[in-house]
N, C-alpha and C positions, 0 to 999 in steps of 0.2 A: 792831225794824227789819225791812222785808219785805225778803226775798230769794228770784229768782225762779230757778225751775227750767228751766233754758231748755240750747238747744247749742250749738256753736261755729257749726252746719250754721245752725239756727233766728235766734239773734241776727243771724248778718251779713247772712240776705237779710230781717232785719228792717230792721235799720240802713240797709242799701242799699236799698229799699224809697224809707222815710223822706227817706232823702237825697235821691234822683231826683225826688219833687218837691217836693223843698225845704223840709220841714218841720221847725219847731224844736223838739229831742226833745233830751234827754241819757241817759247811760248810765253807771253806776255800775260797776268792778269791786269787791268787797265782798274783804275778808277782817277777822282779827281786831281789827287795828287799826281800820278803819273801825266796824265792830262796838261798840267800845268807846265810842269818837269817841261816837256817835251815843247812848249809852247814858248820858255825861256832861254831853252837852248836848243840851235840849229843842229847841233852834234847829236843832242840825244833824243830827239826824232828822227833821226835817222835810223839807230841805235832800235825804238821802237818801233820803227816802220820798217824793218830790215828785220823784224820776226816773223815765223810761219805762221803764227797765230796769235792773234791780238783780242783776248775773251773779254765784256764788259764786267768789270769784276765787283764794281757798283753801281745804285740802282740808279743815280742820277745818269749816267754814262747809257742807262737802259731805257729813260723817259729821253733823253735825247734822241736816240736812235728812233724813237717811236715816233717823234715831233718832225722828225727829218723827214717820216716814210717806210723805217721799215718795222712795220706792223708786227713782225713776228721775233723781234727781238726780246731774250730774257736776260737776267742775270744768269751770267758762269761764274762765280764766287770762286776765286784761289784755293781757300781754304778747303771748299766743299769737291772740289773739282780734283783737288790731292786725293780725296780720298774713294772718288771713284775710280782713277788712274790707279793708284794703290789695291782697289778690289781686283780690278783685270790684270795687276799686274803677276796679283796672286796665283790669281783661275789661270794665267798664261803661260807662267812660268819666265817673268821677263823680270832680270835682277835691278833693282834699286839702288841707286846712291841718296847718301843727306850730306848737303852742304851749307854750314852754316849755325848759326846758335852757340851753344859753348856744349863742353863735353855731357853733363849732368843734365841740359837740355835734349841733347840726343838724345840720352840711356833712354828717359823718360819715356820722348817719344817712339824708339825703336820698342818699348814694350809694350806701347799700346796699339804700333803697327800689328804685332807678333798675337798682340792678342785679341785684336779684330776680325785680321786676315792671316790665322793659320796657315802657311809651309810658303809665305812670302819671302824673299830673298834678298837681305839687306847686306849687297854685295860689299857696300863702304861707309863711312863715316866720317867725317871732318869737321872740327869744331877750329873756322882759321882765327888767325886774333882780329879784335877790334881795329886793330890800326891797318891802310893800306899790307899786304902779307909785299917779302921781299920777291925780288926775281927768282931767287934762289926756292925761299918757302912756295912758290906759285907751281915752279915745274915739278916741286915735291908733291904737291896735294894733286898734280894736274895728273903727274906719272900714277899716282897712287890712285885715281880712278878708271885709266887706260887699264892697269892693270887686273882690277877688279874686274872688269867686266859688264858694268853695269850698262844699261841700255836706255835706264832714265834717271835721270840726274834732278832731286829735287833743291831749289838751291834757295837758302831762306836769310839771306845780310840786306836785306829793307833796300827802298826804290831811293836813288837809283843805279846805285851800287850794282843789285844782281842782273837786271838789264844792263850795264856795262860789262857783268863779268861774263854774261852768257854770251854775247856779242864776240868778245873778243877770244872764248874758247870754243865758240862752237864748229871751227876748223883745225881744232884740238881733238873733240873728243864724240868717238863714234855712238852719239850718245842724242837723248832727248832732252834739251835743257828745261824746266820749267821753275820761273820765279814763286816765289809763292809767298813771300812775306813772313809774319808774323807764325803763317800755318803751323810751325814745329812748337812753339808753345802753346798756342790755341788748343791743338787738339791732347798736349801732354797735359793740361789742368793746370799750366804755370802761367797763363794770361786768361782773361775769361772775354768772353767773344760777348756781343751785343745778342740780347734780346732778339727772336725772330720777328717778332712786331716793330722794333725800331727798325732793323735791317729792312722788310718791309717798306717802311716808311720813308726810306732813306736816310735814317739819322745814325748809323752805326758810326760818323765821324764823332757825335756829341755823345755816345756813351767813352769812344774811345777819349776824347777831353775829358772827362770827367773821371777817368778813372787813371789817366796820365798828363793831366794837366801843363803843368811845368815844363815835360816835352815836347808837347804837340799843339800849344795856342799859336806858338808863332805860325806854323807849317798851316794852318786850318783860316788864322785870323790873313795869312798872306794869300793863299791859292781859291779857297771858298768863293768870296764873293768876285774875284776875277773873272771865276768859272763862268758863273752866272751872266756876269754883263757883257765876256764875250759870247757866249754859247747863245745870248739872246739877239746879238749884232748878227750871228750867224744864220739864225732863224731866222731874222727880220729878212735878211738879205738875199738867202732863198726863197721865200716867198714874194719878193721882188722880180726874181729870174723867172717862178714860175707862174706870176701874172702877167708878164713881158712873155711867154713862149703861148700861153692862155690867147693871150688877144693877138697874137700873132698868126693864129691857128684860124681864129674868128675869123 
């Protein structure tokens, strides 16, 4: 799965770019789950590797990149990356979509947009149901962003749902797609985010066990240690390629 080395500075006047005139792009935040995801099924690495931009969105995904070679890789964090997108969007003048969450979730968080980033323009809102939406419900929510207007579309029904959904509209809708997970309750005060020391540390997976248990053992107790023992096959195995290119140079 490609994962791009990019900043929070570089991606949002990427995005914003893109948006101003209207082009239809999506954006990946990556961590280990996605990782997984993608690694299970041939379909949806494709699906991931078929986006404009693929941000490390966790930190293990960011000591990877380091271990590989590229030195200069950081964390782009979904959550935190919403809300620089969301600053420029302001200063720009470039309308906003929210897709995803429930209605009561929105409000929440369109007033904390509103009251961040003064005379931002939250062109549309959508709160679709839990269960797959019909064909019918699909070209209603899909018309009902054409028509707004919106230039970036933030889209928040958990991986790997909105990487599916942004794939499949992103020659719908003249528009920036960006996944962003859990972001619409994060930053409304209706989930609470990890510590910046654990995030740090890597461990924003065991506060989130820890504070949704029941949901999330199996997803963590399944893709975690996977991660590891392939990502460690993979390291081994380039550093294999590049002692064989080393003494071939010799």
């Amino acid at each position: 799965m490609r994962v791009d080395a990019t900043t929070y500075a570089d991606a949002t006047a990427q995005i914003v770019a893109w948006a101003q005139v209207g082009e239809a792009r999506y954006v990946c935040a990556s961590n280990v789950h996605m990782v997984m995801e993608t690694s299970d099924s041939a379909e949806f690495r494709d699906v991931v590797n078929g986006a404009d931009l693929v941000t490390p969105d966790g930190m293990p995904l960011v000591w990877a990149l380091k271990a590989l070679g590229t030195a200069q890789a950081e964390r782009v964090y979904g959550p935190t990356l919403m809300l620089h997108v969301c600053e420029a969007a302001a200063r720009e003048g470039v309308p906003i979509a929210l897709y995803g969450g429930t209605p009561e979730s929105l409000e929440a968080f369109a007033q904390f947009l509103r009251t961040e980033y003064p005379g931002i323009e939250l062109a549309c809102m959508i709160a679709p149901p839990f269960r797959p939406p019909t064909p019918e419900e699909d070209a209603l929510y899909t018309q009902q962003i054409v028509d707004s207007e919106a230039r970036i579309v933030f889209v928040g029904i958990g991986c790997p749902k909105q990487e599916r959904w942004m794939a499949a509209h992103t020659g719908r809708l003249d528009a920036v797609l960006l996944g962003m997970g859990a972001a619409f309750d994060f930053h409304s005060g209706r989930v609470k985010q990890a510590p910046a020391a654990m995030q740090k540390l890597g461990l924003e997976w065991l506060f989130r066990l820890i504070m949704e248990p029941r949901r999330l053992w199996k997803r963590y107790a399944k893709h975690n240690p996977r991660f590891v023992g392939k990502f460690a096959l993979q390291l081994l195995g380039q550093k294999v390629i590049d002692q064989g290119r080393t003494a071939r140079k010799g």
